[in-house]
Each structure stands twice: as C-alpha cells, then as structure tokens.
N, C-alpha and C positions, 0 to 999 in steps of 0.2 A: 173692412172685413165683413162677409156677410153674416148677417144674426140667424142663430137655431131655426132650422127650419126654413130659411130664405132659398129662393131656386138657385143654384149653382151653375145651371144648363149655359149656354152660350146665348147672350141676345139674337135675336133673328137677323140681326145684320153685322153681328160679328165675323169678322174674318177669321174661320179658323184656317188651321193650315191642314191643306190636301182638300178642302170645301171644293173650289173647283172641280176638279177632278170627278165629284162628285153628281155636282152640275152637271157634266159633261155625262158621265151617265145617265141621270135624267133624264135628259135630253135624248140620249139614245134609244132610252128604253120609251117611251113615248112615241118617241118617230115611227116602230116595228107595233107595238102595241097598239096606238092610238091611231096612227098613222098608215100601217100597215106597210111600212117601209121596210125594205132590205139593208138591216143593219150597214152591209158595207155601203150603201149610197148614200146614209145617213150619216156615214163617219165623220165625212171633213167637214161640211159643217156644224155639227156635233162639237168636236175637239179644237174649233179655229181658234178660242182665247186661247187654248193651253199652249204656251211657248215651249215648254218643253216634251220630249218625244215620251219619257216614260210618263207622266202624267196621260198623256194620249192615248198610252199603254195600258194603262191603268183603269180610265174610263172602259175602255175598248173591253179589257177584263171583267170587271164588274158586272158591265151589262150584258156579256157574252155567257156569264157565269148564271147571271140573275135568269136569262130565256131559257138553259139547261136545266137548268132546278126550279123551275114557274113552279108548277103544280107544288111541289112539297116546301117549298116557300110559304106559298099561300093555305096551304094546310096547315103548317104551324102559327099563320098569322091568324085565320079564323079559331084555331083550337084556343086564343087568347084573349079573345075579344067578345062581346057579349053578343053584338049584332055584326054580320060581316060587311066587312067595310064594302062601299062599291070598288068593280074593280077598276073603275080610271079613279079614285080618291086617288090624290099625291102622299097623302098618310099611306097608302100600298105601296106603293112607289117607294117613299125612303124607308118604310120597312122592308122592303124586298133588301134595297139595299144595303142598310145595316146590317138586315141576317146573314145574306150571303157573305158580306166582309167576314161578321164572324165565327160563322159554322164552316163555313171552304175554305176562304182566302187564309186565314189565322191572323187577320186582324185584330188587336185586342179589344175585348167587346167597349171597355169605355173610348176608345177611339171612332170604332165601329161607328158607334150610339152621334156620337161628340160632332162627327162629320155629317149627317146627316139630317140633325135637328136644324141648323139654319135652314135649310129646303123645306120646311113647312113652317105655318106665320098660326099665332094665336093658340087656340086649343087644342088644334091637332096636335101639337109639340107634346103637352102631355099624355095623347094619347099615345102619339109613337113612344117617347121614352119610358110610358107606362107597360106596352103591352111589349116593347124590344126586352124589356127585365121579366116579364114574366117568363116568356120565351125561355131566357138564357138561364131563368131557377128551378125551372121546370127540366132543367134539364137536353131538350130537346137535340135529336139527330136526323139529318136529312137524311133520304134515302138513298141505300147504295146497291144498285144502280138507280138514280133518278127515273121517275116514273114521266109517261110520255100526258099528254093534256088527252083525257079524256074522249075528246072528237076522235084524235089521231087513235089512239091505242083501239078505239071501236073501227073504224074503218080498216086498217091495216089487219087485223084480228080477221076480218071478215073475208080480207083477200086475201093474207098468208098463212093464217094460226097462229094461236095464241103462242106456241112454245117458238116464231120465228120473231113476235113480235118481246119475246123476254129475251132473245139473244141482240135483238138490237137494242134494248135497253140496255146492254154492257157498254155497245158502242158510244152509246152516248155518256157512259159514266168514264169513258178513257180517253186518253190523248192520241189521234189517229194516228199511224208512223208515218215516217215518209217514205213516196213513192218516188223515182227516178226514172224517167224513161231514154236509154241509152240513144245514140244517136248512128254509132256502129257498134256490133259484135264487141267488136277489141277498143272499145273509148276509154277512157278516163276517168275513172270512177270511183266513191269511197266503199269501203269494204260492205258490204250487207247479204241480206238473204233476197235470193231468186226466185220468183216466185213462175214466171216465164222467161224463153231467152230475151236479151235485150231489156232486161227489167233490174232492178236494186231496191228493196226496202231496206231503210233505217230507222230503228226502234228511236232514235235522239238524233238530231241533225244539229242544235244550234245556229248558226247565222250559217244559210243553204250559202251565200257569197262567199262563203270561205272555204266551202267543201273542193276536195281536190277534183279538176275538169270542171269547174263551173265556168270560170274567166275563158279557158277553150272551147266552151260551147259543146260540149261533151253529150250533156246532158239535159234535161228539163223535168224541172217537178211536175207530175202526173200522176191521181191516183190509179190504179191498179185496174180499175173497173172501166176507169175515161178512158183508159189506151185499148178496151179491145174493141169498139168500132171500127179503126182504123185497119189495128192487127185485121179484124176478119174484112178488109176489102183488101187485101191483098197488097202486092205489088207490081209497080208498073214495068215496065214504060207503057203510057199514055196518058191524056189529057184528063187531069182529076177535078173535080168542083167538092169543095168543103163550104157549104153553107152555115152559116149562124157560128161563123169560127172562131171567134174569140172565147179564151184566151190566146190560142193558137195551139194548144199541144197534141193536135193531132190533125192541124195543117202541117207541125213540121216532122209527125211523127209520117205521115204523105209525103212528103218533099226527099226525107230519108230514104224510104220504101220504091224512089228512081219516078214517083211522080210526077209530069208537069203540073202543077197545083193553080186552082184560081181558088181564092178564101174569099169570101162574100158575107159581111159584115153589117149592121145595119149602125153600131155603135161607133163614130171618127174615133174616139176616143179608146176603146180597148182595139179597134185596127191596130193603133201608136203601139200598144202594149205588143200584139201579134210584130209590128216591124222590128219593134228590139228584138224580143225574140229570134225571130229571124237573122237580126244582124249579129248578135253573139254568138248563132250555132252555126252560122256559114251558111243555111239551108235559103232555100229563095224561094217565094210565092209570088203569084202578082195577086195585087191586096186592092180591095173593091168595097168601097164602101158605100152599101144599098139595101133595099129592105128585098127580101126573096119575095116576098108576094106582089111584086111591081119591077123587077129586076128580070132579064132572061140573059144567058149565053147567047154571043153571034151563034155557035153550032153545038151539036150533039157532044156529048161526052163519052169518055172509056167507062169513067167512074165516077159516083155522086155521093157523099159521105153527107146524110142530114142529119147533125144531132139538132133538134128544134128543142125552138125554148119551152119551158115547161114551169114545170111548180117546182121544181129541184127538190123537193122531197126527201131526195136521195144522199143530201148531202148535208144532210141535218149533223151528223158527227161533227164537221167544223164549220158548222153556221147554223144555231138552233136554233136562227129566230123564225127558218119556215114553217117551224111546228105549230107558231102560232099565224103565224101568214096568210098561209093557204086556208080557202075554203073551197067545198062544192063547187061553189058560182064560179070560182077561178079555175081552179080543174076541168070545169067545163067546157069554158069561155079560151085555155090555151088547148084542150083538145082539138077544139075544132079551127083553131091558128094551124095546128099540129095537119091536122089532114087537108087545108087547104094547100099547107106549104107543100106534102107530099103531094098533092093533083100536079103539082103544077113541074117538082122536081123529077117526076115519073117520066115525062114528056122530054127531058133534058138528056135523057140517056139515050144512048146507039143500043140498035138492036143485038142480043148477047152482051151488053156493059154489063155493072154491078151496078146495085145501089144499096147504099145499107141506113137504116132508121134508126137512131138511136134516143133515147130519153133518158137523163138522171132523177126520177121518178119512179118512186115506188107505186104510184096509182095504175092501175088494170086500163082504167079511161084514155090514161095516155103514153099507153104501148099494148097491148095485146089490142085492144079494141082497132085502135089505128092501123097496125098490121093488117087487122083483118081483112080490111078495105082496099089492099093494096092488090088483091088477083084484078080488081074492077080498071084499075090501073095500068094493065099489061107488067103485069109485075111479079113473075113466079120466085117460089119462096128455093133459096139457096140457101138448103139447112146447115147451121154450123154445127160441129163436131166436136165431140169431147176433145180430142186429141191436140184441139186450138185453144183451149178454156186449160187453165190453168188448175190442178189439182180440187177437186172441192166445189168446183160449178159444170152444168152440164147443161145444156139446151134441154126443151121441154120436148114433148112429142111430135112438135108442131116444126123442126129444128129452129125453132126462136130461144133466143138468149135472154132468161127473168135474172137477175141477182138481185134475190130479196134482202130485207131486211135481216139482217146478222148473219150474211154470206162471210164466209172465211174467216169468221171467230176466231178460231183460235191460233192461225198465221196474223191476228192483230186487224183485220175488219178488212171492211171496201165499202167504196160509195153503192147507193142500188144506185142496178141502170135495168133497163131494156135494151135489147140488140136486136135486129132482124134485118136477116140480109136477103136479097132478089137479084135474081136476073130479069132483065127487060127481052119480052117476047116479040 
C-alpha cells in the first residue's frame, strides 16, 4: 500500500491499458509536426503494433483532433506553465494529448492524465500531471469554433477577409457531411439533399459500404466543390486526359459524362485505388501511371482536366494537419510544379478543345496567379456561369471559379478550390 504522500502515477514502463493507442498518437502527431508529413501517409506506420482496428481508430482520433484544436490546446498549456514549453517538448505532446481526450473526446480526466504519463520518462511526468490538473481546475474550455494557427488566419485574412476567414472557422469546428456524386440521373441512391443535378449530401452516412447503390457502383464519395472541374468541362464524346487523377472521382465523374478518358497518375499505388473504383462503378479509363512533367499523349486531345497538386489548403475540414504543413516556401515551390505542369498540358489540347485548371487551395499563388499565365499559353479564358455553380457560388469577374474559405455555410460547407476553364486557340 503506498504511504501518505507516495506518487500513485503509473511507473514509466507500466503497461496501462489503451497506452498504446496513445503511442500511436504520438507518433502521428510528430510525423505532421516534426516531420511535416501528411497525416494519412503517416498512418500505417503510425498504427502498425495496434492489432486492433478501433485502437487504430482511436490514434487516428486523437491526433486528427489534437491538429484541429493546436492553437487553443497550446493556449491553455502555456496559460499553465510558468515558462512555455518548447514546442517539439514531448511534455507538449502528451499534453496536447490528455487535453484534448479530456476537453473533446470526454475522456475521463484521470484516465485522460493516466494514459499519457508513461509517454514522458523522469520530470517531465510531474510536469505534465502538474500543469494537466491545473488545466482541468481552472476550469478551462477550448474554443468553439477552434481558432486557425496564427500564419494561416494572417494569410487567408489578407486574401479573403476576416469575416470569410470566421465562417471557415465553423467548418473546421464540424463534421463535414457527405457528398455523393451520382453516376446517372436515375442511380441508386440514399435519400439526401441536392445541392446540384447528379449530386446527394448526407448530414450522417455511417459505414458509406452499406449505403443503398454503393455495391452497384451507383455512386462515389465526392465533395461538392472536387466535382465541379469536371461538371464544367462538359461532356463528351471525345478523347479526355485527367491529369494527377487520383483518387479518381472525376476521372469517373469523365468516363460518365460519354468520355473516352486517359487518367495520368504519377502515384502506382492510388492508380490501384482509381481501378477499383472504376471496377465497382462499371465506368472504364485507361490508367497510366507517370509523372506529367516527363509524360506526353501519342496526340492532341478533345479535353484536359488538370487538377495539379498543391498545398490542399482546401481541405483542411477533414485533414487539419495542412494547417500546419504548409508554408510559403511550399506554396511556392508547388506553384511553380503548378505552371510548369500547365505549359506543358496547354500543348496537349486540339485547337477549340477545353482545358480546365483546377487547385484545392485556398492560396491566390496557386490559382488565380496561375490562371493568369495561361493567355501566354494559347489558352483563352471560357468563363463559367452562375447557372453551372450551385446556389451560393459564382465565378469572379474574371469568369474563374474562387470557392473560399466557408463557401456554402450554411448547406453545411465545401472544400475550397479554384476552377478556371479555356479554350485552346
């Protein structure tokens, strides 16, 4: 029995239960932080001990929760502490982690606390369990809606305004719905709201494999914002090139549309992803796995869909670790990926084709800027139309497509993106 006063905490190599899990966190969160990695690349080796899928789960939670909530995390860890911890200390780390178990998840704070104490060795251990109880007497509540990391909230501020950069801080405080994108008119599909034809949100989906028309190929998860590059290149018949296409949801939202489609990949491994896809919804591409800035078509094309890679900015609602990810030097560095890929795809198209530029990116560097460049290109601007944009978005002056930060609020959000469409001259 231990005597008055004796520490009751767990030795540092105790096995408590759910510790892993926690580990596994750790680890994630470090990979995105320290690492600068995209949480999902970081997963599977992240979660490889955990045998089980909800532990997996659970990391994956944690750490998805902790990037969400950085800043106000860290606000109440320094409001506690007398000098601020560094922020790679691993005492920030498993206090990130205990607070967010117990202020979001409803963790119970002595579980919270319990789990995360073996993750730091010697005196850190009293610090965490010291400043985690101050925390929790003091009262303390994170902010609702979580606030964005200070770099981020200045830049986007600068490019959309403050009151576009407060409506996308809802988004980030909610659970995005899902987006369905039909495969015909008359498919198979669960009951929701319409936001365009050929479209379905669901406020709650549960397991998408079990929604009615998924085993038919009915359908494909898409959000709302990712399908209208596609929607605005129209439909075929003729010969389509979908560059940088994985996942695939709008090579098959193409292939739909009576396109003959080539998807051009630079990843083997999300190609695999684009094949299933393909093989569950009936839809056919021929799938090419190569980098576009060393790759050409035998000949010219009808139509060329680029959505180039980017900072994804845009899609921070369900992957907040870009928030801290991205910087300048990277924005910069895939801008200019971003307009060598369009030199090169500009040349690919028949004279009168389409071509449309898309980005999920909220930065100006990598879509209006890019755009700009593209008259030098033989590549006149084919303004889209309110009348193709769904309630609530409308091209700019310029007819180019911005969906800022906390577009379509209050039908429940969308990723940004940029859109700009051309004809080749």
């Amino acid at each position: 029995m231990a005597r008055p006063g004796q520490d009751r905490r767990p030795a540092a190599g105790a096995q408590v239960p759910g510790l892993a899990a926690r580990q596994a966190a750790l680890r994630l969160l470090d990979a995105v932080l320290r690492r600068g990695l995209p949480l999902e690349a970081a997963l599977s080796a992240a979660t490889a001990a955990l045998a089980r899928e909800e532990d997996r789960g659970l990391a994956r939670a944690i750490a998805s929760e902790v990037l969400r909530r950085l800043p106000d995390l860290d606000a109440a860890i320094d409001g506690a502490t007398p000098r601020p911890l560094p922020a790679d200390a691993k005492a920030r780390f498993a206090l990130r982690i205990a607070l967010v178990q117990a202020l979001v998840l409803r963790t119970p704070p002595h579980a919270a606390i319990a789990t995360v104490l073996p993750l730091v060795d010697g005196g850190p251990r009293r610090l965490v369990h010291g400043v985690f109880g101050a925390v929790m007497r003091g009262g303390v509540r994170l902010a609702e809606p979580p606030h964005f990391p200070a770099a981020v909230a200045e830049r986007w501020t600068r490019a959309w305004g403050a009151a576009a950069v407060e409506a996308a801080r809802q988004g980030l405080a909610g659970r995005p719905p899902l987006d369905l994108t039909l495969a015909a008119p008359d498919a198979e599909a669960p009951a929701g709201t319409a936001l365009l034809p050929g479209h379905v949100r669901l406020a709650e989906s549960g397991d998408v494999a079990t929604l009615p028309g998924y085993e038919a190929g009915a359908w494909w998860v898409q959000d709302l914002a990712a399908s209208l590059p596609a929607r605005l290149l129209g439909a075929g018949p003729g010969e389509a090139l979908d560059l940088c296409a994985a996942p695939g949801g709008k090579t098959l939202q193409l292939a739909a549309a009576g396109w003959t489609v080539t998807a051009v990949e630079l990843a083997a491994e999300r190609l695999a992803r684009l094949e299933a896809n393909c093989a569950r919804t009936g839809l056919s591409a021929r799938l090419v796995a190569a980098d576009v800035l060393r790759w050409a078509p035998p000949a010219p094309v009808d139509a060329l869909l680029l959505d180039a890679p980017c900072s994804a900015s845009g899609i921070y609602r369900r992957h907040p670790d870009v928030l801290h990810r991205v910087r300048p030097a990277a924005i910069k560095a895939l801008a200019e990926t971003q307009a060598a890929m369009l030199a090169r795809a500009a040349a690919w198209v028949k004279p009168g084709g389409r071509l449309v530029y898309a980005v999920c990116s909220l930065e100006p560097e990598e879509g209006e800027a890019i755009a700009a460049g593209a008259a030098a290109l033989g590549l006149a601007t084919l303004p889209v139309t309110a009348a193709e944009l769904p309630a609530g978005l409308a091209p700019d002056g310029r007819g180019w497509l911005r969906v800022p930060p906390g577009a379509l609020a209050e039908q429940g959000g969308c990723d940004g993106f940029f859109v700009a469409r051309f004809a080749k001259t």
